[in-house]
Structures are given as structure tokens and as C-alpha cells.
N, C-alpha and C positions, 0 to 999 in steps of 0.2 A: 062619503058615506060607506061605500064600499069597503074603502082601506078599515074602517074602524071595525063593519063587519068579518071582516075576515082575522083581524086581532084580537077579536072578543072570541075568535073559532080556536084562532092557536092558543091564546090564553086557557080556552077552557080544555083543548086536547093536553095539553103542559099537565096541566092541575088532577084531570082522570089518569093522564100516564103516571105522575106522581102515585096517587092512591093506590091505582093495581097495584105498583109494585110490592104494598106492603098485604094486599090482596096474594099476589106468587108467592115471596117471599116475606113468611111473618117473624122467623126469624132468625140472624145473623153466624153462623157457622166457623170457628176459626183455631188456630190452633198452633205450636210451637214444638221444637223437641232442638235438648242441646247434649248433649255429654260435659261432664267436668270428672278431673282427675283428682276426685274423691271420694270416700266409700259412702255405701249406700245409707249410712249410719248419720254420718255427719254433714251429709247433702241435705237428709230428711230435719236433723235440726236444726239445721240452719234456715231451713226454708220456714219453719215453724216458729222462729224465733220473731217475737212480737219486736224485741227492739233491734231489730235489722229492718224491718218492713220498710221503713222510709228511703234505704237502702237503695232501694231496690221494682218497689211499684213507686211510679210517677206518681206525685203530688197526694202521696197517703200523708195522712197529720194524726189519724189517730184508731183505736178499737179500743172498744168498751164492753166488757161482757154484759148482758143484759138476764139473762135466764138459764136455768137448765145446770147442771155441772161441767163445768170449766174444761175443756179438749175432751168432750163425749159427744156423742151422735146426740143430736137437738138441741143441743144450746147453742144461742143468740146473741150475738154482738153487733153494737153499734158500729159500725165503719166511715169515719169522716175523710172526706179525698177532696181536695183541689183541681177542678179539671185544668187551669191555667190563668194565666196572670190577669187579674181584672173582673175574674170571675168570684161569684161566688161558692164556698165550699157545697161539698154533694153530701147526702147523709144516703146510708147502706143498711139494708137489716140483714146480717151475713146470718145463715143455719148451717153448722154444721151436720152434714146427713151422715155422710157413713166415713172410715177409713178404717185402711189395714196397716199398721205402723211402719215403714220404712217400705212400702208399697204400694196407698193411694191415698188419696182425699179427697173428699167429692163436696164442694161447697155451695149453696143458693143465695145468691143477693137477690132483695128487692128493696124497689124504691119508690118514687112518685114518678119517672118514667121508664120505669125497666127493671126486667127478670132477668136475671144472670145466674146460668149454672159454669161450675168450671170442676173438671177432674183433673186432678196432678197425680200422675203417675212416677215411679223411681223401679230403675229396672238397672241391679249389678252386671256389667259386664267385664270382667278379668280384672277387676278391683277398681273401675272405673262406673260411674252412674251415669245413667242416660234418663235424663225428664223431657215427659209430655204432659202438653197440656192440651184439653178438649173444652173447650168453652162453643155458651150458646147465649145468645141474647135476643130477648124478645123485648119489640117495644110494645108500654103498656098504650093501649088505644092502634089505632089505622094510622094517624099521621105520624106517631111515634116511631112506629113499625116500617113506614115507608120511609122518613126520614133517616132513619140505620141502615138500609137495606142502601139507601143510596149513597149512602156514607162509604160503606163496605165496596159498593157496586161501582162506585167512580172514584175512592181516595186510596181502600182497601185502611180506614184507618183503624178498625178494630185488630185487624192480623198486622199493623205495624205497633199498635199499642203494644200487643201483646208479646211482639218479637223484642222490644227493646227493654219491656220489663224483665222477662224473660230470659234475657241477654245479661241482665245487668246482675241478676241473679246467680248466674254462672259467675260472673266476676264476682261478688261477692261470699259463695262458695269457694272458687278457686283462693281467693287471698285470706281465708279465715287461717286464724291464728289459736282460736279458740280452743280447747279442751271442751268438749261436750261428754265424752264418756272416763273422765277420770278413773284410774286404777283407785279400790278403795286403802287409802296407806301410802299412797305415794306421792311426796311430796307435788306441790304445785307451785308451780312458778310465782 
């Protein structure tokens, strides 16, 4: 009788250290910065570019504008993503809030478990671009909140998500081929 009282003690300390956590920490902090050896011009389109996205964010399938005028502060787009094999897809309501053209973008997801802000930064350096990213996630509810923070807190899988999207981006920037600012008159390939 003993043994089960004292199981039912640690069981129930398990389950409050669980909750605090999302009690300390409600929500998850994380972030990336790479350089690629492209101008600041054509890092910012590329990163913009709707049919690269799959590119480059894990298990994106798709966005859909939903409101507002199209790449202006307040319009909304559906974001469908795959978190992994077996799963099923995730739906997004991404809002564009603010940017400054080949300098930032500051974006809000939400969902049915979670607020996600993210800023992407682009800063020239000697004809080379350096991007950061500043992302925040908050789960919606206590258990949501606690279950990210431990995610974070024991896998760190938000700041690995983020670093190999983020990574793959740079790859993708680096091997663009593309003409994004055509000279007006000048023949294209």
C-alpha cells in the first residue's frame, strides 16, 4: 500500500512540474541567422517566393490567400504544413502585419494549438546578405504551453526546426538561377 502511495505522490509531482512549466514559461523563444553570397535584393525574393516555399520549410503543401490585398500588411492566408509522415496535415491562419521591402517581415500564425509570431530580417553586408529570424510561440491553453516549453526545454526542437529550415533557405538562395530584377529590354534567357 505504501509503494502505490508514494506512486500516486510522484505521479502527481510529474503532472504539477509538467503545468508549472507552462505556468514560467508560456511561451517558446528561438531564432536563426545565416549569410548567403547574394544581394539583398534577391535573397528578399527569393525568400518571398510562394513556389520555392516547399523548398525550403519542412513539410509546407501549400498557402492560400484568404483576405485583405495580396503582400500588404493585413492580409491572410491559409497555411497547410505536414508536421511528419503519418500525421495529419496542420492548417495556419498566417497575417501579414508589417514589412519594409528588402529589410523585414514580421508574420502571425494562428491555429487550434498555437500563436506563432516570426520576424525575418535582411541586413547587406559588402554585397552579401545576412538573415535573422526572431520567432515566438505560444501554446494555446496550459497543457499546450507546457508541452512546447518541454519540447524546447528537453529536445530544443523548435530552434532545430528552425535552423534547418532556415539552412535549407540559404541553400536555396545560394543556387538560385533566377532572374528576379530583369533589366527592362534585355533579352532573357
Amino acid at each position: 500500500m505504501k509503494f502505490l502511495k508514494y506512486l500516486l505522490i510522484a505521479i502527481l509531482a510529474l503532472v504539477l512540474f509538467f503545468v508549472l512549466i507552462g505556468f514560467v514559461k508560456p511561451t517558446v523563444e528561438y531564432g536563426h541567422k545565416i549569410t548567403v553570397n547574394k544581394s539583398v535584393k534577391e535573397a528578399w525574393a527569393i525568400q518571398q517566393d510562394e513556389t520555392l516555399f516547399s523548398q525550403w520549410l519542412a513539410g509546407f503543401k501549400s498557402i492560400d490567400h484568404l483576405e485583405g490585398i495580396k503582400g500588404e500588411p493585413g492580409s491572410t492566408y491559409k497555411v497547410v504544413v505536414n508536421p511528419g509522415e503519418g500525421q495529419p496535415d496542420f492548417e495556419m491562419i498566417e497575417t501579414l502585419n508589417n514589412f519594409k521591402e528588402f529589410e523585414f517581415i514580421d508574420l502571425s500564425f494562428d491555429s487550434d494549438m498555437m500563436e506563432f509570431d516570426q520576424q525575418t530580417y535582411f541586413e547587406d553586408k559588402e554585397g552579401k546578405t545576412t538573415i535573422k529570424t526572431n520567432s515566438k510561440v505560444k501554446g494555446k491553453g496550459l497543457m499546450m504551453r507546457s508541452m512546447f516549453a518541454c519540447m524546447e526545454m528537453f529536445t530544443g526542437s523548435f530552434q532545430k526546426q528552425e535552423e534547418m529550415n532556415i539552412n535549407a533557405l540559404k541553400k536555396v538562395i545560394e543556387e538560385n538561377k533566377k532572374d528576379y530584377f530583369p533589366v527592362i529590354g534585355q533579352e532573357i534567357e
